[in-house]
C-alpha positions as a Markdown table, in Angstrom:
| # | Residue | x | y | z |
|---|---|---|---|---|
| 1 | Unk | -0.6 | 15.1 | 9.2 |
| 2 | Unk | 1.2 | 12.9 | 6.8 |
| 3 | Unk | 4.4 | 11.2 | 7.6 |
| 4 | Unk | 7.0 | 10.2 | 5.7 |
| 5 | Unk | 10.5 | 8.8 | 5.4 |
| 6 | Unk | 13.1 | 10.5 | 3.6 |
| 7 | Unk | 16.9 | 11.2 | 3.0 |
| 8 | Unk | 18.1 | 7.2 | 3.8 |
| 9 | Unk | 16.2 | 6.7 | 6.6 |
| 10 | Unk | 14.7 | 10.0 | 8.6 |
| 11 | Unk | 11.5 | 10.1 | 9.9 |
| 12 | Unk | 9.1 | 13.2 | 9.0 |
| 13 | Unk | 5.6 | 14.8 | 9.8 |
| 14 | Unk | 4.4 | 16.9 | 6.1 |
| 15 | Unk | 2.1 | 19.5 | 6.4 |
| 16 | Unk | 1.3 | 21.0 | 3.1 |
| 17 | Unk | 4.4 | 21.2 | 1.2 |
| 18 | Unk | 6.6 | 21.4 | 4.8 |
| 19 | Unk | 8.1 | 18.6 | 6.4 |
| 20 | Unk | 9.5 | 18.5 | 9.9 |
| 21 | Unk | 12.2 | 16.3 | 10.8 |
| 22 | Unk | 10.9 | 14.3 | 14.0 |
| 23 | Unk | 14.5 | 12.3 | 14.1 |
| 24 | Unk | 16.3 | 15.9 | 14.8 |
| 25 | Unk | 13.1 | 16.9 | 16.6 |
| 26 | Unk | 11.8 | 14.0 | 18.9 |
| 27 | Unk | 15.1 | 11.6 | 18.3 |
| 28 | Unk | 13.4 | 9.0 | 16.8 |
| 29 | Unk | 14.3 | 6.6 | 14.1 |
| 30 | Unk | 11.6 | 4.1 | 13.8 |
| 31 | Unk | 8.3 | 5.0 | 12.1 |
| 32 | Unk | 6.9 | 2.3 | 14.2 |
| 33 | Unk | 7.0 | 4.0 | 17.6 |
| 34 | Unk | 5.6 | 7.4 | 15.9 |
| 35 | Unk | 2.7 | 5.7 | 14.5 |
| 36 | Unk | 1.9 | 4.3 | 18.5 |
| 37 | Unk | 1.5 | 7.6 | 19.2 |
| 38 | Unk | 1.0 | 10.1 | 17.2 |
| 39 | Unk | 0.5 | 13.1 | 19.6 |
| 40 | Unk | 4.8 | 14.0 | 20.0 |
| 41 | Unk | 4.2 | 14.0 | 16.1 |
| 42 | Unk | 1.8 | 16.1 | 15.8 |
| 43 | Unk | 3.4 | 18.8 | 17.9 |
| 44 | Unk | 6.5 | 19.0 | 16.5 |
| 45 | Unk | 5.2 | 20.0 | 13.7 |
| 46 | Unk | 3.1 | 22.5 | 14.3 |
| 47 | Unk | 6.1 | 24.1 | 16.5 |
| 48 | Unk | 8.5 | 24.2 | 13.5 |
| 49 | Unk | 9.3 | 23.6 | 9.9 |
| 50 | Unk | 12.8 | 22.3 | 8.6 |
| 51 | Unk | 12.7 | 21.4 | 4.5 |
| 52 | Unk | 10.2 | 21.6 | 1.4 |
| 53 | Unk | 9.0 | 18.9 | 0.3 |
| 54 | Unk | 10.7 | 19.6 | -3.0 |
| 55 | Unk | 14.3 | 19.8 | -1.2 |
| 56 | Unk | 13.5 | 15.9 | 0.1 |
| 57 | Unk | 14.1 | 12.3 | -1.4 |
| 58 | Unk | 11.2 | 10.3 | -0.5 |
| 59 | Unk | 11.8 | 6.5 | 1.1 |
| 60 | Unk | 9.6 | 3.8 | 1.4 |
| 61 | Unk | 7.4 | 5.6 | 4.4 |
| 62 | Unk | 7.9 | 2.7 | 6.8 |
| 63 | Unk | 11.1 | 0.6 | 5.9 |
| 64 | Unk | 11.0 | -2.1 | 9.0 |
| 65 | Unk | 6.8 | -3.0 | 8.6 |
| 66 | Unk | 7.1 | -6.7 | 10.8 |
| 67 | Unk | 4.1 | -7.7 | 8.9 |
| 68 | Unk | 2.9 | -7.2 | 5.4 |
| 69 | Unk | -0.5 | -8.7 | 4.8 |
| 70 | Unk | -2.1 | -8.3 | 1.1 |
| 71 | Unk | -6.0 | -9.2 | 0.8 |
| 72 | Unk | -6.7 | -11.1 | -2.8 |
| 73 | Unk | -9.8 | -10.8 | -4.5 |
| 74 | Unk | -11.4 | -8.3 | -2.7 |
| 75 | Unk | -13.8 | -6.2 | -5.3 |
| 76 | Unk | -16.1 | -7.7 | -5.9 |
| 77 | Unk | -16.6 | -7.2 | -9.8 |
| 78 | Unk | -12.8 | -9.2 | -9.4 |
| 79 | Unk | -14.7 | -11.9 | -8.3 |
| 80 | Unk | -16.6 | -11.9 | -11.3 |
| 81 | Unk | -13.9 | -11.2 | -13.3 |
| 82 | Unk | -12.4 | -14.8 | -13.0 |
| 83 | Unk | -15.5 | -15.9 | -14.4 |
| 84 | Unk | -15.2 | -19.6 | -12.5 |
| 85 | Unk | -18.7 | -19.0 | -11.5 |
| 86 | Unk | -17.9 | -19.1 | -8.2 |
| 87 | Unk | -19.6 | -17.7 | -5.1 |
| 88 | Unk | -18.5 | -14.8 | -3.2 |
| 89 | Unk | -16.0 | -15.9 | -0.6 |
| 90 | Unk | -16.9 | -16.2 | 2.6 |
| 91 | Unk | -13.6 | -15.2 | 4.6 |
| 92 | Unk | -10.6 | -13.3 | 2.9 |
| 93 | Unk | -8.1 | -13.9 | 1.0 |
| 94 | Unk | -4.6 | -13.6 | 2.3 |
| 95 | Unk | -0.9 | -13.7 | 1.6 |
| 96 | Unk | 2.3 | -12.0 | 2.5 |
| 97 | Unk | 5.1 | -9.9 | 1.2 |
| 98 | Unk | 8.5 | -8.3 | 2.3 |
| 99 | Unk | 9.1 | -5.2 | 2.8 |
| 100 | Unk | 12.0 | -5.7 | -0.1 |
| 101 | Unk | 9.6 | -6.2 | -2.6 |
| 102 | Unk | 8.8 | -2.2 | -2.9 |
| 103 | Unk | 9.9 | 1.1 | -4.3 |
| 104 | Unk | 9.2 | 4.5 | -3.1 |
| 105 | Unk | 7.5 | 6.8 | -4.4 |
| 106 | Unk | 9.2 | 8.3 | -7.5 |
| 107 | Unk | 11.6 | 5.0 | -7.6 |
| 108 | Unk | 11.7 | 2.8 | -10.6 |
| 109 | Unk | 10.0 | -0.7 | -10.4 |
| 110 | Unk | 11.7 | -3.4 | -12.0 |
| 111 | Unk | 10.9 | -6.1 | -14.2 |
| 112 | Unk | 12.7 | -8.8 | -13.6 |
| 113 | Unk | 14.9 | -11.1 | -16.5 |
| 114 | Unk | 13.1 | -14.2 | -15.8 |
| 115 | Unk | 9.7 | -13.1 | -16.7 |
| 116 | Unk | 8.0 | -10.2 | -19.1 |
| 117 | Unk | 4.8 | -10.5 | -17.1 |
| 118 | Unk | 5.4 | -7.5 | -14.8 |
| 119 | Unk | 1.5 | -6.4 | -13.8 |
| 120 | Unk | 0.2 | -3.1 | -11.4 |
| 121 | Unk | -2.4 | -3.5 | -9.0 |
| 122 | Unk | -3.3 | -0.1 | -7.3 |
| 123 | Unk | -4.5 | -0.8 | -3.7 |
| 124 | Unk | -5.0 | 0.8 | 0.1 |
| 125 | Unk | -2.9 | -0.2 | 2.5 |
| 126 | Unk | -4.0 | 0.1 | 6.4 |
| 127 | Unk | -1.5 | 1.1 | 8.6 |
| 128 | Unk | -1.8 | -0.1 | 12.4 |
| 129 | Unk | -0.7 | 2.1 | 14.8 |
| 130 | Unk | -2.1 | 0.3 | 17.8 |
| 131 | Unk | -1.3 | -3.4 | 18.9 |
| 132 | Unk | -4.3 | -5.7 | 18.8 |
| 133 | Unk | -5.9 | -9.7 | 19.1 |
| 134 | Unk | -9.5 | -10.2 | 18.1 |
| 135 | Unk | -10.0 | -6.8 | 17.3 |
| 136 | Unk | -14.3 | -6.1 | 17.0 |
| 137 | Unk | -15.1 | -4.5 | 13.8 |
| 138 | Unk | -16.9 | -2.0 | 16.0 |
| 139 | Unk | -13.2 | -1.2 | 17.5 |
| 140 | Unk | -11.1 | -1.9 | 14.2 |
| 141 | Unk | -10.4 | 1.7 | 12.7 |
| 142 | Unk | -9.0 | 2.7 | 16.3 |
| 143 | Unk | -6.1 | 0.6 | 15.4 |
| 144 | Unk | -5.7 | 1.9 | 12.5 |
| 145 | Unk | -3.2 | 5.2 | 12.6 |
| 146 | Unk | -3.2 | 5.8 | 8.9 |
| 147 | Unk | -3.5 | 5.0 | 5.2 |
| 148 | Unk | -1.0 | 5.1 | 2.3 |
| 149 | Unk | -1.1 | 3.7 | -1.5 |
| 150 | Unk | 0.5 | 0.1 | -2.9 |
| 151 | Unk | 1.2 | -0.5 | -6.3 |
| 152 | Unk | 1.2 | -4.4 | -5.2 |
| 153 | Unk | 3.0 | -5.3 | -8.4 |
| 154 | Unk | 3.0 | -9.2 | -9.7 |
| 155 | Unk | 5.1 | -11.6 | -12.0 |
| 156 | Unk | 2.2 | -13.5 | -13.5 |
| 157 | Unk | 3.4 | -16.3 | -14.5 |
| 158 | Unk | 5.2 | -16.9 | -10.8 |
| 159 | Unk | 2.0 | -17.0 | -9.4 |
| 160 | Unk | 1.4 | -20.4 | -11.0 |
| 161 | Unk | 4.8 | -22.3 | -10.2 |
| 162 | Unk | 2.8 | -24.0 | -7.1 |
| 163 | Unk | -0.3 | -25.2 | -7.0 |
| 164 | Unk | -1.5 | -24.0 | -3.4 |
| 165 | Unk | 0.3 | -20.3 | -3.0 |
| 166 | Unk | 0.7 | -17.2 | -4.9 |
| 167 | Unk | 4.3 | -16.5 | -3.2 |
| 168 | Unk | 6.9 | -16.5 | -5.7 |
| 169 | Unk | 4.8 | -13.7 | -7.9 |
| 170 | Unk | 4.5 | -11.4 | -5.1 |
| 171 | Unk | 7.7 | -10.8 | -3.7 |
| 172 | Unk | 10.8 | -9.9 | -7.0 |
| 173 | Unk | 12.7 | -7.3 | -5.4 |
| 174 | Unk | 11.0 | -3.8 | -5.8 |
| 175 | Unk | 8.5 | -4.9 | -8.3 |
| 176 | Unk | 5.9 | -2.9 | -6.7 |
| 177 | Unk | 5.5 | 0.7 | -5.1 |
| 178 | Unk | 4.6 | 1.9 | -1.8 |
| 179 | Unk | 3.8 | 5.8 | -0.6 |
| 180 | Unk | 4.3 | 8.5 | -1.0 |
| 181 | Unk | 3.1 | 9.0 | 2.5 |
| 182 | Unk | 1.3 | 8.0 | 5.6 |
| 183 | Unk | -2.4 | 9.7 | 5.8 |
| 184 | Unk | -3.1 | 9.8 | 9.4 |
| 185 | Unk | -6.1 | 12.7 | 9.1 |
| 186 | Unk | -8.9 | 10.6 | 8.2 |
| 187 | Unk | -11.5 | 12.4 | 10.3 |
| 188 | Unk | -13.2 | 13.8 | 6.5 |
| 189 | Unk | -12.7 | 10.0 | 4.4 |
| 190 | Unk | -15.5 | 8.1 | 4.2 |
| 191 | Unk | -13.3 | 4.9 | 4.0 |
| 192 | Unk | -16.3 | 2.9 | 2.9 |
| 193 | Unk | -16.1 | 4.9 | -0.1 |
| 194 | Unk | -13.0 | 6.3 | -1.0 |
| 195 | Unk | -12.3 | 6.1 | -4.5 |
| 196 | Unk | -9.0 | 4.3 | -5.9 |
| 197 | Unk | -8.1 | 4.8 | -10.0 |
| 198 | Unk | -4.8 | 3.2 | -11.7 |
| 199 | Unk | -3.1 | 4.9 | -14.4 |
| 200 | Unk | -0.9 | 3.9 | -16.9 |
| 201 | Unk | 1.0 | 6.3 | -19.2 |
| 202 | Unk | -1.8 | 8.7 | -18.5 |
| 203 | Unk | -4.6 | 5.8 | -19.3 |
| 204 | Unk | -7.1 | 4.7 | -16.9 |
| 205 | Unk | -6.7 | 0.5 | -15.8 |
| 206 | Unk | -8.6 | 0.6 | -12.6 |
| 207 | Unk | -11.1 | 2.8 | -11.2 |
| 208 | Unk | -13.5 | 1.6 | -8.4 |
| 209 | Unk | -14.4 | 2.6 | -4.5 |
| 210 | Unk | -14.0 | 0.7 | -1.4 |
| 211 | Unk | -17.5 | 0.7 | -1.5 |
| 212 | Unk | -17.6 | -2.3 | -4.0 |
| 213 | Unk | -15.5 | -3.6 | -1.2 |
| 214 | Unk | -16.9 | -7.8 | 0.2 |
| 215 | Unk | -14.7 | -7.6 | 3.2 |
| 216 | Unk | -14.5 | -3.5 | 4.1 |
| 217 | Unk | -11.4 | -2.1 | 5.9 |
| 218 | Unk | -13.3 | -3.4 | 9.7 |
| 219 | Unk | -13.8 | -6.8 | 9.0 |
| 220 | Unk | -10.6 | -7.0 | 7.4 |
| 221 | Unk | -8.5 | -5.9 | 10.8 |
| 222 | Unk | -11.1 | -8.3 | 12.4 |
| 223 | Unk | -10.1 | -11.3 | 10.7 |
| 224 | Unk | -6.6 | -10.9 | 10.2 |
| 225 | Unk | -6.5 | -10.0 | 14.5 |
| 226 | Unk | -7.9 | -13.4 | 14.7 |
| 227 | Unk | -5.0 | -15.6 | 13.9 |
| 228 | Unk | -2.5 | -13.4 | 14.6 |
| 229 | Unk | -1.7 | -9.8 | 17.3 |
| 230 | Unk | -1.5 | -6.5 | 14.4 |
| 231 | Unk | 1.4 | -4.4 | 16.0 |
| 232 | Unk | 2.6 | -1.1 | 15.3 |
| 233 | Unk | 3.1 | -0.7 | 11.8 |
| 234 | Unk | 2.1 | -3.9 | 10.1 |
| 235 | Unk | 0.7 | -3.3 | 6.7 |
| 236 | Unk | -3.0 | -4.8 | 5.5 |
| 237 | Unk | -2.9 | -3.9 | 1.6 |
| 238 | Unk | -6.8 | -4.1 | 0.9 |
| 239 | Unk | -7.1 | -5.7 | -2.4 |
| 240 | Unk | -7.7 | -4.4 | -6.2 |
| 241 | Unk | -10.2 | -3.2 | -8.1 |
| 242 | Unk | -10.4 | -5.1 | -11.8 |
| 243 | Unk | -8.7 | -3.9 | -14.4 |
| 244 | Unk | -5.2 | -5.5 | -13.8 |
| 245 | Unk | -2.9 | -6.1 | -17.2 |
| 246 | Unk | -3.7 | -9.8 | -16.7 |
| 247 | Unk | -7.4 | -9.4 | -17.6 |
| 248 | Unk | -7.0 | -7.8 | -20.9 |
| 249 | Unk | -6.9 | -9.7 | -24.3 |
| 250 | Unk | -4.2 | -9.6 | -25.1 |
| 251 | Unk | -2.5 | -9.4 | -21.3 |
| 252 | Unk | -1.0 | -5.9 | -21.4 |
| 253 | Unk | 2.1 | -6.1 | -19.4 |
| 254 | Unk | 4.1 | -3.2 | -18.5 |
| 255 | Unk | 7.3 | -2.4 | -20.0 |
| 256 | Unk | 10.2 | -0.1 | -19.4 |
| 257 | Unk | 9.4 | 3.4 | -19.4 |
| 258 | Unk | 5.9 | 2.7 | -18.3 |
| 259 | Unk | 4.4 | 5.1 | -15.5 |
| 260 | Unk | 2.0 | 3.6 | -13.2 |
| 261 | Unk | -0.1 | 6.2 | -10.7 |
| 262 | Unk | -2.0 | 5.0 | -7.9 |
| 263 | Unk | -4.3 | 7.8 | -6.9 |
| 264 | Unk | -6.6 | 7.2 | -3.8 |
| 265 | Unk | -9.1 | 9.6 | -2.8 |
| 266 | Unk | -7.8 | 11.6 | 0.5 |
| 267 | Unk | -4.1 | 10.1 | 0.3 |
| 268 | Unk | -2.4 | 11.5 | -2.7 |
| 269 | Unk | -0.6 | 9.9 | -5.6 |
| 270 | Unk | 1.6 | 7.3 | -6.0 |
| 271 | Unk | 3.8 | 7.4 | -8.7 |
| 272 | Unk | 6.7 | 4.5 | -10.2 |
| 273 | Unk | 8.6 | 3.9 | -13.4 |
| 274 | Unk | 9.3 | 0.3 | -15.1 |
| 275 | Unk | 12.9 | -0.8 | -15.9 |
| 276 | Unk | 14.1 | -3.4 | -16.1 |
| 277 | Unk | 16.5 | -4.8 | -12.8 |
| 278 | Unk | 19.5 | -4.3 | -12.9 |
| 279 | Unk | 22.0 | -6.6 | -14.0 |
């Protein structure tokens, strides 16, 4: 079952190309209390279908996550990438964005007017589903209710305004993409290696498996329940292969008209359009 918000705001379970609209069907408006418990979910839509997928407008498939954690540096051919000669890291890296910071699926992305260094980073975003402190890696996937895709798009040369935090890059209004969906079937993924590949125009940026992975989905729940309780619907956004615009030389930022596809192994295919933001 995937789920999905659509239409400005209503909730919906997809099966193949059908889509069942839980806010008609189980009266609920917030994705947060479907992903606690899937099961009402799940039998609504096998009792009945109400739209093709084609007939729909996707949203952003949770619009009120509390918590939107992003793992930095996670691959760890990024870690050599930065060629500093550095270690592997012993804990994660972590920072936070808002929720306002995203398009959906099939949305444009914008590049802001203050900066032409508008970069993609295609990444897998865990979806709790169950509350949690101190989660055990042993325990950490059964908090997990489901996976979707993050474009977790970045202003380059934002990142480097302060000397201790990478906040001001991350978080220009709908500079990245999130969706299309919520993957809650994850009984056939091997999420240790699930592959993730980043396409621009057609042209493949990124291309790795979680495999290559220092901190794998468990440990990552683990540590980020340490210091604070995961509730339904936070967000953990896993980290990206290499491969990002940054890295080439010359940079190769994206412009307007630019298509960026996220495809994750399992999930689906997220797709955006750069222009620039509005006026």
């Amino acid at each position: 079952m995937r789920l999905i918000t659509f239409n400005s705001g209503r909730l919906g379970a997809l099966q193949n190309d059908r889509v069942t609209d839980l806010t008609s069907r189980l009266g609920q408006s917030d994705m947060r209390v479907v992903l606690a418990n899937l099961a009402p979910a799940r039998q609504a839509m096998e009792q009945s279908h109400d739209h093709k997928l084609s007939e729909v407008t996707l949203d952003l498939p949770i619009t009120n996550p509390t918590r939107v954690y992003c793992i930095g540096v996670n691959y760890m051919n990024r870690n050599e990438e930065y060629k500093d000669g550095s270690a592997a890291p012993p804990y994660p890296s972590v920072f936070v964005r808002n929720p306002r910071s995203f398009s959906a699926h099939g949305q444009d992305i914008w590049r802001p007017a203050e900066s032409e260094q508008l970069d993609y980073e295609g990444e897998i975003v865990l979806v709790i589903g169950k509350a949690g402190r101190r989660i055990g890696q042993s325990d950490a996937m059964d908090h997990v209710a489901g996976l979707t895709i993050m474009n977790e798009g970045t202003i380059r040369d934002w990142l480097r305004h302060g000397k201790f935090n990478v906040t001001q890059g991350k978080n220009w209004d709908r500079s990245g993409g999130l969706g299309p969906w919520i993957e809650t079937d994850l009984g056939d993924i091997n999420v240790n290696d699930m592959m993730i590949e980043t396409r621009v125009n057609g042209e493949i940026r990124q291309s790795d498996t979680t495999a290559s992975m220092a901190f794998p989905f468990a440990r990552l729940v683990e540590y980020v329940s340490t210091f604070g309780t995961l509730e339904p619907g936070d967000l953990i956004a896993t980290g990206t292969p290499t491969g990002a615009g940054a890295r080439f030389d010359p940079p190769r930022w994206l412009t307007p008209g630019d298509v960026v596809e996220v495809h994750v192994e399992g999930i689906g295919t997220l797709s955006n359009t750069v222009a620039d933001e509005p006026a």
